[in-house]
ROMI-614658 format. One record per residue (C-alpha): residue in one letter; x, z, y. Coordinates in steps of 0.02 Angstrom, whole numbers. Example, Ala and Ser with C-alpha at 12.3 -4.5 7.8 and 13.67 -1.06 7.14 Angstrom:
@res A	px 615	pz 390	py -225
@res S	px 684	pz 357	py -53
end
This chain:
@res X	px -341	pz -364	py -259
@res X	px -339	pz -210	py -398
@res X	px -491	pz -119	py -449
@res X	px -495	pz 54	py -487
@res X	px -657	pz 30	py -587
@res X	px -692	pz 209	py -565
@res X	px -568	pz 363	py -542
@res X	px -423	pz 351	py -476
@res X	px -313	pz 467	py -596
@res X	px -428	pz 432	py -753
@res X	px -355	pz 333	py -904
@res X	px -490	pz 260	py -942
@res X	px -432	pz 78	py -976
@res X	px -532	pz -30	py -875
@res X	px -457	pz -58	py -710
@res X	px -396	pz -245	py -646
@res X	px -349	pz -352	py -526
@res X	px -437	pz -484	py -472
@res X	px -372	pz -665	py -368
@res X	px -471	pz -685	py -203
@res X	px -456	pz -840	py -89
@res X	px -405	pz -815	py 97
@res X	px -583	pz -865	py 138
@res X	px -665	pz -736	py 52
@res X	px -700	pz -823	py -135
@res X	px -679	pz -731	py -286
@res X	px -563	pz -843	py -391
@res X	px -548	pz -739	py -535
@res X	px -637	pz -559	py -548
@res X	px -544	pz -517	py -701
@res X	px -375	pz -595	py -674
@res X	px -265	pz -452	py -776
@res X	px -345	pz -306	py -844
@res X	px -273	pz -200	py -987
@res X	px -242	pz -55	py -844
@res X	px -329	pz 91	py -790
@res X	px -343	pz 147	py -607
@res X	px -232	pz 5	py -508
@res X	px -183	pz 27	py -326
@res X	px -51	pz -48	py -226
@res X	px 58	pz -212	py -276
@res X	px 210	pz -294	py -208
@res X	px 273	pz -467	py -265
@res X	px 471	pz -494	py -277
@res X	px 513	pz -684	py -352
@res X	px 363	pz -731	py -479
@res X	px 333	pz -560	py -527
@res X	px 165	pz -436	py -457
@res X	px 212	pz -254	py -476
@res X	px 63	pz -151	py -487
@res X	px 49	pz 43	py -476
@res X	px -77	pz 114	py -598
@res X	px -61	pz 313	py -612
@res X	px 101	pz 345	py -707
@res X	px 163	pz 170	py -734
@res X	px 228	pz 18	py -646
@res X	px 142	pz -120	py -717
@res X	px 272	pz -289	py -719
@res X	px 149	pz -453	py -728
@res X	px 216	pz -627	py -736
@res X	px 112	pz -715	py -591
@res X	px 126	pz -912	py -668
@res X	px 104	pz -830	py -837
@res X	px -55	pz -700	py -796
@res X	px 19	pz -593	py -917
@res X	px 78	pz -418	py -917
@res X	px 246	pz -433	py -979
@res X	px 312	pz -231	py -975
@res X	px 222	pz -70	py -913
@res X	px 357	pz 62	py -837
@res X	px 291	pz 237	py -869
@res X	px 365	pz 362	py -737
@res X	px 403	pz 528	py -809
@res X	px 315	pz 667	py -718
@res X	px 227	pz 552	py -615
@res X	px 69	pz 627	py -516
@res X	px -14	pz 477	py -455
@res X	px 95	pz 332	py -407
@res X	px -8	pz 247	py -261
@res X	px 70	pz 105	py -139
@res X	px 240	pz -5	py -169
@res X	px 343	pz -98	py -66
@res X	px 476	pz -218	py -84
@res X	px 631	pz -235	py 25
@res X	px 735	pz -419	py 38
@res X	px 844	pz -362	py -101
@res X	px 705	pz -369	py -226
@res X	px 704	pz -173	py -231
@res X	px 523	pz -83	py -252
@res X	px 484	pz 47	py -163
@res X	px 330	pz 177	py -255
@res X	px 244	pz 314	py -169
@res X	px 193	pz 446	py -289
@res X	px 47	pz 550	py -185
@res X	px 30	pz 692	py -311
@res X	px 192	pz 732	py -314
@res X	px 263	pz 699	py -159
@res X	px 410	pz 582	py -204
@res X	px 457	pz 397	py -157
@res X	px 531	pz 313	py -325
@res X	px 633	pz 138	py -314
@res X	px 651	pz 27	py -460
@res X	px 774	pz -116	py -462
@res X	px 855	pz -217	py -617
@res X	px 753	pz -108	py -732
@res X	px 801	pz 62	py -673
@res X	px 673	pz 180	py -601
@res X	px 771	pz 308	py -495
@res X	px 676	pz 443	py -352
@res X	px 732	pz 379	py -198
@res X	px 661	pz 516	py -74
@res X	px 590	pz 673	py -72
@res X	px 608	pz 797	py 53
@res X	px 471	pz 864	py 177
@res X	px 346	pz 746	py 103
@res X	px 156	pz 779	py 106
@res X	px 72	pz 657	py -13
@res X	px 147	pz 504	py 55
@res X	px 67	pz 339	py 14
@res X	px 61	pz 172	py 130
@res X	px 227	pz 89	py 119
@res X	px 322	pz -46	py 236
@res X	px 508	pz -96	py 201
@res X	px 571	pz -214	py 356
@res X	px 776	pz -223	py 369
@res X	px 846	pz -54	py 356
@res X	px 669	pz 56	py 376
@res X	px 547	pz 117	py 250
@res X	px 402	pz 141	py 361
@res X	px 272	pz 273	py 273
@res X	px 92	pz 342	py 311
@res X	px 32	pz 516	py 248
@res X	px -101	pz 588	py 195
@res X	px -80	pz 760	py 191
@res X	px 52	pz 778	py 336
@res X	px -60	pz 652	py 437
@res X	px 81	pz 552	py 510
@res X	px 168	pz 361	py 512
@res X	px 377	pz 408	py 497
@res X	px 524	pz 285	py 487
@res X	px 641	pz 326	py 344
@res X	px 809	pz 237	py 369
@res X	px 876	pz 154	py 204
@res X	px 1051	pz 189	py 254
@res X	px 1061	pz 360	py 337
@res X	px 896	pz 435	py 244
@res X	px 845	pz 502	py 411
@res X	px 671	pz 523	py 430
@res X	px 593	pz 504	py 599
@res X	px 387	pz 521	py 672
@res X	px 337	pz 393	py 755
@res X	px 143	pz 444	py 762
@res X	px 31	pz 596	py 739
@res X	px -173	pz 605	py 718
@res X	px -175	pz 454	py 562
@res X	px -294	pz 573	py 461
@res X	px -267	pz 508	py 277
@res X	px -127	pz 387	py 293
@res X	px -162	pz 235	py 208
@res X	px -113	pz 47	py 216
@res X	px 9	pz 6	py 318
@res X	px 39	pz -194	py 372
@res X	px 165	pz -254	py 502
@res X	px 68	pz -377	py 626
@res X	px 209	pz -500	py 670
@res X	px 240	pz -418	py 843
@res X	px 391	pz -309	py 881
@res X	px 369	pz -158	py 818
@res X	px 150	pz -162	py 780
@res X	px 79	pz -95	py 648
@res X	px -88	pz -65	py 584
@res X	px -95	pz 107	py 464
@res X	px -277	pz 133	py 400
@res X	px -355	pz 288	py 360
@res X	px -435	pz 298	py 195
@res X	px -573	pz 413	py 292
@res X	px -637	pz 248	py 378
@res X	px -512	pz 216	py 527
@res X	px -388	pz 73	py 590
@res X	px -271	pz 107	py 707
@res X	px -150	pz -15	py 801
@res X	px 13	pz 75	py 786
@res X	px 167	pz 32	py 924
@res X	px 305	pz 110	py 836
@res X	px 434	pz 68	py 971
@res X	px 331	pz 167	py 1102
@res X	px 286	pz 302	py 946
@res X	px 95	pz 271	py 1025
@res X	px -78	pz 234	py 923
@res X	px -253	pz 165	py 980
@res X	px -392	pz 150	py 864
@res X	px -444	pz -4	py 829
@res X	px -614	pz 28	py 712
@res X	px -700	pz 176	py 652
@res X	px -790	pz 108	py 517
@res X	px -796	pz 290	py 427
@res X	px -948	pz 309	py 550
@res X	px -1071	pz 200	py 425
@res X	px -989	pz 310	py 295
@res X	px -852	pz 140	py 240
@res X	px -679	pz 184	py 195
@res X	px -517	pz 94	py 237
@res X	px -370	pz 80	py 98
@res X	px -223	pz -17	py 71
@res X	px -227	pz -174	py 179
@res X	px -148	pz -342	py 191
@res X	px -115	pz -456	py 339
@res X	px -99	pz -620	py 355
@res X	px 28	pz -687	py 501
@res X	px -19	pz -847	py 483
@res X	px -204	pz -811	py 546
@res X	px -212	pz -640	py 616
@res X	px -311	pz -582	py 499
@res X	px -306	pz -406	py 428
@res X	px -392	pz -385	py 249
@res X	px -467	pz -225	py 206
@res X	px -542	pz -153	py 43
@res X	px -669	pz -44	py 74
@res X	px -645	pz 79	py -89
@res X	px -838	pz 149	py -110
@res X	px -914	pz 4	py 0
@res X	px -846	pz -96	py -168
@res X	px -814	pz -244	py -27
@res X	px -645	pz -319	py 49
@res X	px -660	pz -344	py 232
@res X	px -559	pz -450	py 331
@res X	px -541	pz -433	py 518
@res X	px -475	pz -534	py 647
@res X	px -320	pz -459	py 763
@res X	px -355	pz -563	py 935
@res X	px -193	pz -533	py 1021
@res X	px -160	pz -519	py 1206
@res X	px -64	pz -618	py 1323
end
């Protein structure tokens, strides 16, 4: 889980990422630090790629060491990654409105056209899957064609986004306090939790197939929620 520590476009040198258990225990608060405002990771092989402002932060996972940090030229604020089966990672860049990849050491911009602060990313088979924040929406972007098509309005400030295990569900949070059960086959949304009501946020998420179970830090609330998904027959 990465701590921001504070702001989330300050250099201020003291965010980190921390190793919780699936139960809820805190295994190691300060696991890598040596960052400043850290957001969304993706592991490909034994390596945890971290986004932390203006640079992609490469850490060995057996190691626990940072082994490179990538600094992104022009870079606004880089916020979620994604990583498709290739080993490719997929950045959002908020400020800036542009989706970066980086694979075998090259950073290259990968999409930007009609974006509005893009953050929570998904790759599965040939589709980026992407939440906004500014345009509000949950799109498919298709790897091959670059075709970009809605599949839901009415997200607020697209957040996390975490594939369920289902045929095409989702669940996209919004970072205003909201989780919403996305059908992206049926391009059709139900809220789930409105947690914004006792004034909680929702950011990037994580689920876990294995027991439902949707994990949730709550930015502000300084707390990581997890939630169980009881499916229907």
């Amino acid at each position: 889980m990465t701590n921001l520590n504070n702001a989330p476009r300050e250099k201020d040198g003291n965010g980190f990422v921390s190793r919780v258990s699936p139960n809820g225990e805190v295994l190691e608060l300060r696991w890598i630090e040596n960052m400043h405002a850290p957001k969304g990771m993706a592991i490909v092989d034994n390596m945890l790629y971290v986004a932390d402002i203006d640079e992609l932060v490469i850490i060995d996972i057996e190691n626990s060491s940072i082994i490179e940090k990538v600094v992104i030229e022009n870079a606004g604020m880089i916020n979620d990654i994604a990583a498709d089966e290739e080993g490719t990672v997929y950045i959002s860049d908020t400020d800036s409105a542009v989706i970066y990849t980086y694979q075998n050491g090259e950073l290259s911009i990968w999409y930007e056209e009609d974006l509005n602060r893009p953050n929570g990313l998904y790759v599965m088979d040939k589709i980026v899957y992407l939440a906004s924040m500014g345009s509000q929406d949950f799109v498919t972007i298709n790897r091959e064609t670059m075709e970009k098509q809605l599949i839901v309005e009415g997200i607020n400030a697209g957040d996390g986004v975490s594939y369920t295990g289902e045929e095409g569900l989702f669940i996209v949070t919004d970072w205003n306090g909201e989780i919403f059960l996305v059908d992206s086959g049926e391009g059709e949304k139900v809220s789930l939790l409105a947690p914004k009501e006792n004034e909680v946020n929702t950011a990037d998420t994580e689920f876990l197939m294995d027991q439902d179970l949707l994990l949730v830090p709550t930015f502000y609330d300084n707390s990581l929620v997890a939630y169980k998904l009881v499916k229907g027959e």
